[in-house]
MARROMAR-449754 format. One record per residue (C-alpha): residue number from 1; residue in three letters; x, y, z. Coordinates in steps of 0.2 Angstrom, whole numbers, plus 5000, padded with zeros to 4 digits. Layout:
N
NUM|ALA|X|Y|Z
...
% end
This chain:
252
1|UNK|4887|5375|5798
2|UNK|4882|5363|5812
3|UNK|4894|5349|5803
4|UNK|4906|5362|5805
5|UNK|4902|5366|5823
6|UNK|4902|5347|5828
7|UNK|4918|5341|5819
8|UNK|4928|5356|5826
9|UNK|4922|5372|5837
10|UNK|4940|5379|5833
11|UNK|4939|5377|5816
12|UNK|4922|5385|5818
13|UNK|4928|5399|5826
14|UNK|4939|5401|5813
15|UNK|4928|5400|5800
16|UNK|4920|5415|5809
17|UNK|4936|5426|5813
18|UNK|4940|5425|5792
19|UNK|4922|5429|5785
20|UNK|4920|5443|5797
21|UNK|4940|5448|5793
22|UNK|4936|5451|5776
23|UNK|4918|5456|5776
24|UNK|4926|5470|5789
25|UNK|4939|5474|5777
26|UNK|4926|5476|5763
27|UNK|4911|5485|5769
28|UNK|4925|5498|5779
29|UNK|4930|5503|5764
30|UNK|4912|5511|5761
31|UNK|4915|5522|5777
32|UNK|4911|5518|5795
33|UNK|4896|5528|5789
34|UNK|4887|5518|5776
35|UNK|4871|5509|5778
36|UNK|4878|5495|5767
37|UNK|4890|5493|5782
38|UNK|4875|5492|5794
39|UNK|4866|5482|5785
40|UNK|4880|5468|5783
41|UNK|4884|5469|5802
42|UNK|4866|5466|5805
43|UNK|4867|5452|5794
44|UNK|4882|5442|5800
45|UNK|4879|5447|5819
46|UNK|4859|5439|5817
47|UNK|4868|5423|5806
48|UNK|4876|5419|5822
49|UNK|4863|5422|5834
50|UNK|4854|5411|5827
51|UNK|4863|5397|5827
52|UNK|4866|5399|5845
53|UNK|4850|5400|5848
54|UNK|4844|5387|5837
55|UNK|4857|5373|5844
56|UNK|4854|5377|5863
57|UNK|4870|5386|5866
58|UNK|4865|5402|5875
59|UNK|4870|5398|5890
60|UNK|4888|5390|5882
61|UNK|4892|5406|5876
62|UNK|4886|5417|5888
63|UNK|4871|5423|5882
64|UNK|4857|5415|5894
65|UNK|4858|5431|5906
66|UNK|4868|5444|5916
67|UNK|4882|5436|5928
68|UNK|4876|5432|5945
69|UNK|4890|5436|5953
70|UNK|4891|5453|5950
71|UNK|4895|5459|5966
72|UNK|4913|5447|5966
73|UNK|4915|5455|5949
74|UNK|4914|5469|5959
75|UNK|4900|5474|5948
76|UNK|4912|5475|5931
77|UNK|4915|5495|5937
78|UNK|4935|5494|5929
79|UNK|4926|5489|5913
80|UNK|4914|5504|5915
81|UNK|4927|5514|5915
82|UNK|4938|5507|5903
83|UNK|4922|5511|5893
84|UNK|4923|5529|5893
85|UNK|4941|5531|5888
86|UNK|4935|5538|5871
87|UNK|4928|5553|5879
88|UNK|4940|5558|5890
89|UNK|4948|5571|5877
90|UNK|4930|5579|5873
91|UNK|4913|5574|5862
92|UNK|4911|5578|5844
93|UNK|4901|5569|5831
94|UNK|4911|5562|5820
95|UNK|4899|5564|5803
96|UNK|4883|5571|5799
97|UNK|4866|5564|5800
98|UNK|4859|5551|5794
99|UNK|4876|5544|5794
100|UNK|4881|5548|5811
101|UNK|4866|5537|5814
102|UNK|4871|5522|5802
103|UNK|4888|5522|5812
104|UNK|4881|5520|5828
105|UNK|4872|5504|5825
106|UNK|4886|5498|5815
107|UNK|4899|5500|5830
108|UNK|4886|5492|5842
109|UNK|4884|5478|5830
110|UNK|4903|5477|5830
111|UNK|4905|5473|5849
112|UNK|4892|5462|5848
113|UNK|4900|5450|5832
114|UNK|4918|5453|5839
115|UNK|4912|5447|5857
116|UNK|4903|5431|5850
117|UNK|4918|5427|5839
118|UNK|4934|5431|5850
119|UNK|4927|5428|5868
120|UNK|4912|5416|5863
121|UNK|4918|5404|5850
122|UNK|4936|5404|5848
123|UNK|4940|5406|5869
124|UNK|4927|5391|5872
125|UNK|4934|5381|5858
126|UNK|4952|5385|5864
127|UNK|4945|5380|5880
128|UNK|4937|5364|5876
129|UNK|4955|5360|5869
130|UNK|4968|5367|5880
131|UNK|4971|5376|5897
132|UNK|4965|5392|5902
133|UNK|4980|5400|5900
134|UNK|4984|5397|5882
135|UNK|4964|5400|5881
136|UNK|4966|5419|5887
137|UNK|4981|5422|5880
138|UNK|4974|5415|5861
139|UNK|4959|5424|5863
140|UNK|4967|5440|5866
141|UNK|4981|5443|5857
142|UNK|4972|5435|5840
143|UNK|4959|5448|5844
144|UNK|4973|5462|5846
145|UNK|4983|5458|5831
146|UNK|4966|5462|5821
147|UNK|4966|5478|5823
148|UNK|4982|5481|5812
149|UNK|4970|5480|5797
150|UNK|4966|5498|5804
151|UNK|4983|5502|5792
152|UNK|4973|5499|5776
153|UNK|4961|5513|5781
154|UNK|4971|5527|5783
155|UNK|4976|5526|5801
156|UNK|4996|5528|5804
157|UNK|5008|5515|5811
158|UNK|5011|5523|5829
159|UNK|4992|5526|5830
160|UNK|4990|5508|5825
161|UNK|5003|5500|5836
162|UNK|4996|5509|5850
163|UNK|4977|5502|5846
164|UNK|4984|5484|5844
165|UNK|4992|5484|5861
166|UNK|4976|5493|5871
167|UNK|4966|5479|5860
168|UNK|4976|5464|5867
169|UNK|4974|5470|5884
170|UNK|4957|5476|5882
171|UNK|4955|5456|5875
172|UNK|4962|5450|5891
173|UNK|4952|5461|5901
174|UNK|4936|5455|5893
175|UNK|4940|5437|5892
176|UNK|4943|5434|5910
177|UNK|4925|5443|5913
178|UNK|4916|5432|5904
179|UNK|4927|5418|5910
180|UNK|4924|5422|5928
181|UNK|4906|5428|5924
182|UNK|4900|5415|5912
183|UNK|4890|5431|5904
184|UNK|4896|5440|5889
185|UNK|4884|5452|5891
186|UNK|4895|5464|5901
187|UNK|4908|5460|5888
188|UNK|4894|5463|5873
189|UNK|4890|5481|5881
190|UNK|4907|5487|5886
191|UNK|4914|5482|5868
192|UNK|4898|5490|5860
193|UNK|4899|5507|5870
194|UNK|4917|5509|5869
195|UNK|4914|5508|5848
196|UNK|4899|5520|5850
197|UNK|4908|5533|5861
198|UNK|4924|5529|5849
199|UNK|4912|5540|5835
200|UNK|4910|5556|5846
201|UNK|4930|5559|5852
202|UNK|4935|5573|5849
203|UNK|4949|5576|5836
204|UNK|4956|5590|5847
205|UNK|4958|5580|5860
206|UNK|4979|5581|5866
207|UNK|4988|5567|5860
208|UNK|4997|5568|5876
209|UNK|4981|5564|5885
210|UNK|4978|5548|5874
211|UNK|4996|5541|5877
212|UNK|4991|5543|5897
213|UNK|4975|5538|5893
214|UNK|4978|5522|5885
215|UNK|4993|5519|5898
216|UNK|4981|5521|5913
217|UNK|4969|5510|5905
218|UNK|4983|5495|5902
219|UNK|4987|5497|5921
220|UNK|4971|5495|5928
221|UNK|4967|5483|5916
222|UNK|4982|5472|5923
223|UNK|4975|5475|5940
224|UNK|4957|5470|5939
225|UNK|4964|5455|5932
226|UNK|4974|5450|5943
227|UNK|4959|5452|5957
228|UNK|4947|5442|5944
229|UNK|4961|5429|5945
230|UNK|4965|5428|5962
231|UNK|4948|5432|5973
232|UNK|4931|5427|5960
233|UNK|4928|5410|5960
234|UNK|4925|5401|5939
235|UNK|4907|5397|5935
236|UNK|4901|5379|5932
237|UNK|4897|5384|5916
238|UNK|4913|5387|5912
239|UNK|4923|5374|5923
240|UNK|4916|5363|5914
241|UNK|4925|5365|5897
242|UNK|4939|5365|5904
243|UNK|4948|5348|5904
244|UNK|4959|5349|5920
245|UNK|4946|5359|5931
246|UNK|4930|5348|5925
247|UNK|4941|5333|5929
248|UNK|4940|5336|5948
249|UNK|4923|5344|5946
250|UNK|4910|5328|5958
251|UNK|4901|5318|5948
252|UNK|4883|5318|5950
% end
């Protein structure tokens, strides 16, 4: 794996984006609610952590400590809200115990593996590589365009369609955090909640209020990115991968 890591961090990443693709695809079909899911979520998610850890790259990819910029970040409250969009139409558990309990930790451990991959690995790699721009957009839309394997279990193409484009701009809203952060952990958490809270919205709830929903979400999404762009100044940590900012960074 570190062979891998040292020849190419985007091939890596991809390494990464594919077993957890069809792991995903696998263990889904056993139910968002069965333990084997858990347990295989537990499993990739710790494989990864490790390595991290093991090879010094906490701080690379985020994972070191919460952003101390938080109040430029304006203290991530867009994200807070963007959070809760799940229940906005009401809360109902979505199965009965214990396996409401199994989906939990499996969601949590969802936005944990999904923020490593998309925002830690392949957005630094792409960074490393390539400009910001071509970083974000990467991260973002290949993190989007995963959510159409929501087709194969049982969702429908609008509901789909609408999930992938809320997902892209959900990916660019959380890559630019941790971009001008240099902490996934606010990614991590956000990602993790709004999978959790995802469990208890209510199937009453008024498509109506979802369309509105998801549109409200897109535009202050849009918003709070362009303010992340414009007004919070990029972390060292991150500066430093990136060839043509780390070019005119001092020498010490």
């Amino acid at each position: 794996m570190k062979k891998l890591y040292e020849k190419s961090e985007i091939l890596f990443a991809l390494f990464w984006i594919v077993l957890y693709t069809v792991c995903m695809g696998n263990l889904r079909n056993l139910g968002d609610d069965s333990p084997y899911m858990t347990v295989g979520l537990i499993v990739i998610s710790v494989s990864m952590l490790l390595f991290v850890w093991r090879n010094g790259l906490l701080e690379k990819y985020g994972l070191s400590g919460w952003a101390g910029n938080s109040k430029a970040m304006l203290w991530f409250l867009p994200l807070w809200i963007i959070t809760t969009l799940n229940l906005w139409g009401g809360i109902t558990p979505r199965f009965p115990m214990p396996g409401q309990l199994f989906v939990v930790v499996s969601m949590a451990f969802v936005g944990f593996a999904e923020e490593l991959i998309f925002r830690g690995f392949l957005f630094k790699a792409m960074l490393k590589s390539g400009s910001v721009k071509t970083a974000v957009i990467v991260s973002s839309v290949t993190f989007g365009l995963g959510h159409i394997l929501n087709l194969f279990t049982g969702h429908e193409l609008a509901e789909t369609l609408l999930q992938v484009v809320f997902a892209v701009a959900y990916g660019f809203l959380v890559t630019m955090v941790f971009y001008k952060s240099g902490s996934l952990l606010p990614c991590i958490l956000s990602h993790s909640l709004f999978d959790v809270f995802a469990q208890y919205a209510s199937s009453d709830a008024s498509p109506l209020l979802n369309w509105v929903g998801h549109g409200v979400i897109i535009i202050l999404t849009l918003l709070y990115c362009l303010y992340l762009t414009k007004r919070v100044e990029t972390p060292a940590v991150n500066r430093s991968d990136t060839p043509e900012e780390a070019s005119s960074c001092p020498q010490e």
